[in-house]
Structure formats: C-alpha cells, structure tokens
C-alpha positions, 0 to 999 in steps of 0.5 A: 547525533554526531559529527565527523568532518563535514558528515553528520551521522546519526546514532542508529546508523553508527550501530548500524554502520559499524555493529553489522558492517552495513556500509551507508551513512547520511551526508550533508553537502551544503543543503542537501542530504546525500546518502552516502554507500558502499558497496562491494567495495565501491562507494556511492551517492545517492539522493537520502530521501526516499520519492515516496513521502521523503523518509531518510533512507539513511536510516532504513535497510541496506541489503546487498545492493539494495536500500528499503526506506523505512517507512514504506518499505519502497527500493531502491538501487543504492548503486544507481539510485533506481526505483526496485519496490514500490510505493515510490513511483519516482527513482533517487537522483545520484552523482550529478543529479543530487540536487533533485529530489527525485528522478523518472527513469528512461522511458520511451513514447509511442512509435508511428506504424506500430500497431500494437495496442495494449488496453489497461481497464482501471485508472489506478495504481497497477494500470499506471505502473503497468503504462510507465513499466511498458515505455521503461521497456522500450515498448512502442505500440499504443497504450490506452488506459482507461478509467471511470474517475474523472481524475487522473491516477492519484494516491487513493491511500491519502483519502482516508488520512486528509480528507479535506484534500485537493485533487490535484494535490494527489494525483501522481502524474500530470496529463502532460506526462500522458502526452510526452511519454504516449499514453492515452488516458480516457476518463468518466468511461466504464467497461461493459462486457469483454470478448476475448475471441475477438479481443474487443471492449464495449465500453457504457458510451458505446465505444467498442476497442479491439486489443491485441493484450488486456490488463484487467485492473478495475479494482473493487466497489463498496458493499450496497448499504440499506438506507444508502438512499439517505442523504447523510450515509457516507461511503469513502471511494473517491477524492469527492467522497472524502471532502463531502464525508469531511464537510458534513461531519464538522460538529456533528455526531457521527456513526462509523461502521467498520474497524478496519484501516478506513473506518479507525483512520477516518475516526482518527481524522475525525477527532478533533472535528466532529461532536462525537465520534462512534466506532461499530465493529463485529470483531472483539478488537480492532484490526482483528483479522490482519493485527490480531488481538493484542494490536487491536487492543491498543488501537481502540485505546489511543483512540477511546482515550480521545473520546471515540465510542466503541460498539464492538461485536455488535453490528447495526440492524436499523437505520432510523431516518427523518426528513430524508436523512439520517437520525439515530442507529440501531444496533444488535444489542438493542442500543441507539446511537443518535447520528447526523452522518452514519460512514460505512467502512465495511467490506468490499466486492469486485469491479468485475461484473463486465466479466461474466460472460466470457470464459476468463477464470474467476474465485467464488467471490468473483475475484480474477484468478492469475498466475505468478506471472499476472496472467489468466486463464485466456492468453493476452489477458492479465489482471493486478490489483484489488481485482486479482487473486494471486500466488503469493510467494511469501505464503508459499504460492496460496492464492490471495486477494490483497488490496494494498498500493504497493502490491498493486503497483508491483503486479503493474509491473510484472503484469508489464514485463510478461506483457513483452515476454520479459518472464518475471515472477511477482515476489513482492512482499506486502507492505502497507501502513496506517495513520492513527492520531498522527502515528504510522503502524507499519505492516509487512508480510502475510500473517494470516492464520498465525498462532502465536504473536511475539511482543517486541519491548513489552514494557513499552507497549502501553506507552506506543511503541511496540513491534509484533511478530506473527508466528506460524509453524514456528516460523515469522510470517509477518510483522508490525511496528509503532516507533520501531522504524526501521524493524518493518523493513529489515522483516521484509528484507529478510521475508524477501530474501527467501529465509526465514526468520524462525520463532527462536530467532525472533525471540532475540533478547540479547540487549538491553530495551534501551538499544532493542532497536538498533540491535534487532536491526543489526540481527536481522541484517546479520541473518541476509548477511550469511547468504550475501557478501558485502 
C-alpha cells in the first residue's frame, strides 16, 4: 500500500490506474472511504463500498461510467453512484451524502383514484425488484405482491452459508418500507389457479383479485424424496429449514445427497459442527455441469481434506429408518452410510402448477416461457425468476432457466419497465458466487456446452487461487475465479459489452505469475477501452 497526500492508494489500483488509464482511486476523508473517479474529464465522489455486502469498489472494474464491484459484480454509476446491476438493492451515496452507507433512489408511493393494480405472485427477489422499480418509476397505481413465506423478502442465498441465521438479520426490506412507499405485501398465502380472460387470481383462502397486469415470479420447490416422511430428512427452502437442518446436525453423522452449490456450501458449513460429514453426488466431480471437471476436482479436495466423505457416481437406492427416523443409507455400489440427518440438495421443480389450465406457454419441464422483454405468450402477463425460461443474450438469445439472485432481480426490473411501456431488453450477464470454508468461487457468464477451459496461474492451482476460462467456438463464454478478485468482473464487463473475449485473447501470458492479476485486469479493460472513450 501506498500514500500520496491524504490519499491512501492500493497497488492493484495504481496498476490499474495508470497501466490502463482507468481513472478511479480509493480515498480516505477522516473515517470513510470514498471512491474517487474521473470521468470524461469530470472528477467524482462516490461511496467506496459496494451496498451489496461492502467490497471495496475501489478495487473493482471501472467501464465507461460504470464501476462493477468485485466481488458480486453489482453497478453502479460512478458519476451519480445509482444502482445499474444487481445484487445490490441500494444505490452509493455521493458528494454530500458520503457518510451513509448507502442510499434508496427516488421512489414514488400510491396515488388515491388510480385504479390500476399490478399483481406480483411470489415474495422473492424479482417481485421486490419489480415493486421497487414501479414506485422508482413514478408508478401510481396499486401493487400487491403476495407470498406463501411468512417472512418478508429476504436474501435466500445466505441459507446455505449461515444456517443458524436470524430471519430478521436477512430480510431486505423492513414492513415499514411496504407502507411509505404503497405496497401491500400479503403473507402465508398460495395461488391456486389463474384466468387470464378475466384477469383474476384464486388464492388457497378463497380469495379471488382482478389485475389488470400479472408478474408471475413464484419460483421453484424441491424434488419429492422417498422416505421424506421420516423425521430426520432435510430439505433447505427456508430461514426454518436452515436453523433446524443447523440444529440437528451438531454432533451427528450426516449424509448429503447432492454436489451442486447447496449440498458442497451446507457440507462446508457443517465442517467443524457435525460428527461426519458425507457427500453423494452422480457426477464424477463436484460442480460438474456448471464448473466442469477441473474446478470440481479441486472443490471435492479443500473439502476431503477437512474430512468430508465422497461417494461420487453413485446415487442412494434405500433409506433405512427406525423408530421413525433415519438410520443408515444405501447406495448403488452396495455401500452403507450410517446416518442421523440425511440433507437432500438435489433438484428442483417449477411453482407452476396453478398454471396449468390456462393457455399461458410453458417448456416440457413446466417452466413459463418469456420473451426478451419478461412477457409471455398472454398480454399483461409476465414472469421472472426461478419460474422463467428466458432468451439470454450472452448465449445468443437460447432459452434458458437460470435460478440465480441476481438475474432475478434484473428480470424484476425489466419485467417492471415494460410493465409501464418503458420497452427494455434484459441484458444482463449471469452472475453469482459460492462460499467453500470461508473462500468465494466466483462465476460469470454462461458456460454451457464448453469445450475447452483455459487454466489461468496453473502453478497456483493446487494452492487456491485459480481463474478458469470456459471456451466455445474459440470464443470465452463464462469464467470463474478463487482469489483473482477482480478478473470475474472485468469478464463480465466485457461479455456485457457485447465483444467477445476470443480464446487467442485468453491465452494472454505476457506477465509474470507474480502480476497475472493486475495485468489480466488491465488487458480486459484494454479490449472495453478500443470502443469506449474515456
């Protein structure tokens, strides 16, 4: 770290800063940390610390106007400190307002004699987003947004990482927000059946509500599990789920069937809790669909080397219980697992049952088909979330189910603006991150159906810190990172941008390991720089 004045500037941003000509530094005015930008030749302050979970943006990705934290890739305007991507929810405090933390955009409430009622089904990322985005838009008219939790929206992707958590620790927004702003928030109730010719909902109470637009966002349930009936099965939905799963594996033996990002982060978790720990997946590694070999590989070792058991392509074929609960777990290969809590991480079907008598569009797997702009196939209807299947633009428009927070939230937004003829197109690039003993892999992108991947610091690979790059038609299609902060997000950036990052490109090696980092960043950067002038 270096000083110059009162500015306390870190080494990665003085590469940053003057190698590309990317014009942000981190400065501290008594005990706050301000993010200091220029430009087009027009200097700004800026809050440094990201409102998602307060990275230092200061060490993140500045394009254009636009800085991306480097830890879950949220936007924001380094002019005006507006919030442009998700996860964030909130916006950066600028000039005056530096010693917030954070800061709501303007947003508007209901207006008396204005009719008009937009109905959002499901209580999670994408019906908030959608909510607030209507009241930042000057929206008037009533909105209900109505959940089967009995929580207010809250950040589901902490379950998995601190299941002994608070509910109230993780809700977004208070119930006094609903009130100021006009938005009626209806817990504990379930849609039953929809007719879009009438424009009603029937809710399980009886409860019929006219609309006159519909956001469908009700997400996805867990598969049903044989033996579920037993009282020592887990499955991991909600904040409860979570403190019970939490509860009952202290000093137990558990079994986890599943290696995708619940069944590895609940096995992480469990580490240093209960008795012992044991992982059955299908796959031969890890992550394998999403990571691909390579990152599996190394996912399964920081983790067997704490301990946790691996039964890998393999699947379970009995559960063996007595006295009504859980006693040991059979498996293809003909092993037994003794267990006291078996946690089932696998899998998950569509909330979209109450749809399926009316003439709204549904893929083979009862997933809600939209268009770029979160429509369906029945006007005034629109869908976002786990529920949609949706034309991503990084992977050329294909249709695609992706459950992850922030692409939630995005299609929250878009579903909002075209809600209010504001014609907007999703772009958003997926982006989302998982927490193994303490360390954040970070992914970006869409690497499905990859043929190659490019290792980044191979040398480094068994010690941790690795960046992958997924190739397809010799073109990056995706990335993913452990200690390469802020690599991810410069991937992003430039899949956002519309160029492409070709596998020639990827190979860059003109540095040493030593300064990988900061001179990948800086080439990244290079490429947004030949169509943007800064």
């Amino acid at each position: 770290m270096k000083t110059w004045g009162s500015w306390r500037l870190h080494e990665t941003n003085i590469c940053i800063l003057f190698m590309c000509d990317v014009r942000m530094m981190e400065v501290d005015i008594g005990d706050h940390s301000v993010l200091l930008t220029r430009c087009n030749g027009k200097y700004s302050a800026i809050g440094n610390q990201c409102t998602h979970y307060g990275a230092p943006l200061s060490k993140g990705v500045l394009s254009g106007n636009k800085v991306r934290c480097p830890w879950h890739g949220s936007c924001f305007n380094a002019v005006t400190g507006d919030l442009e991507e998700f996860p964030g929810i909130d916006s950066l405090p600028c000039h005056k307002e530096l010693r917030l933390q954070k800061r709501l955009q303007r947003m508007g409430t209901a207006v008396p004699g204005v009719n008009h009622t937009i109905l959002l089904l499901g209580g999670g990322a994408a019906s908030l987003i959608c909510a607030e985005t209507l009241r930042q838009e000057n929206f008037g008219g009533r909105i209900i947004m109505v959940s089967r939790d009995d929580l207010l929206p809250y950040d589901k992707t902490r379950l998995s990482k601190v299941m002994n958590v608070l509910s109230d620790t993780i809700v977004l927004r208070r119930m006094e927000f609903f009130h100021q702003y006009g938005i009626e928030v209806w817990l504990r109730k379930a849609a039953v059946s929809v007719d879009t010719e009438k424009k009603t909902v029937t809710f399980d109470d009886g409860l019929v509500q006219s609309y006159d637009q519909l956001l469908l966002s009700t997400g996805s349930k867990g598969l049903d599990v044989p033996g579920i009936n037993l009282d020592n099965i887990k499955m991991l939905e909600t904040p409860e789920d979570a403190r019970q799963i939490h509860a009952a594996c202290l000093g137990c033996n558990i079994v986890l069937v599943g290696t995708s990002f619940v069944g590895m982060e609940v096995a992480s978790y469990m580490i240093d809790k209960a008795s012992t720990i044991t992982v059955v997946g299908s796959s031969e590694m890890p992550y394998q669909n999403t990571l691909g070999l390579e990152v599996g590989k190394i996912t399964m070792m920081m983790l067997s080397e704490k301990g946790v058991r691996f039964f890998m392509n393999d699947h379970v074929t009995e559960i063996k219980g007595r006295n009504g609960k859980v006693k040991e777990i059979v498996l293809k290969s003909g092993n037994v697992i003794p267990a006291d809590v078996l946690i089932v991480g696998i899998g998950s079907i569509p909330n979209s049952e109450y749809l399926q008598d009316t003439n709204i569009q549904m893929n083979s797997k009862k997933f809600v088909i939209v268009n770029k702009y979160m429509q369906t196939n029945v006007p005034d209807v629109f869908c976002a979330g786990d529920l949609a299947s949706f034309p991503l633009a990084v992977a050329k428009n294909q249709l695609v189910n992706i459950g992850h927070w922030q692409m939630a939230q995005a299609q929250g937004r878009i579903a909002a603006l075209n809600m209010l003829k504001k014609t907007t197109e999703l772009t958003s690039v997926p982006y989302y991150w998982t927490v193994l003993l303490g360390r954040t892999i970070r992914y970006a992108g869409y690497g499905e159906g990859y043929t190659e991947i490019i290792l980044k610091g191979n040398h480094e690979f068994e010690e941790r810190k690795f960046l992958a790059l997924y190739i397809k038609n010799d073109e990056v299609i995706a990335a993913v990172g452990l200690n390469y902060d802020p690599v991810v997000s410069a991937v992003a950036e430039r899949l956002l941008s519309g160029k492409v990052i070709t596998k020639k490109e990827a190979q860059y090696e003109k540095c040493s390991n030593h300064s990988f980092l900061s001179m990948f960043v800086c080439f990244l950067l290079s490429l947004l720089q030949r169509e943007q002038k800064f």
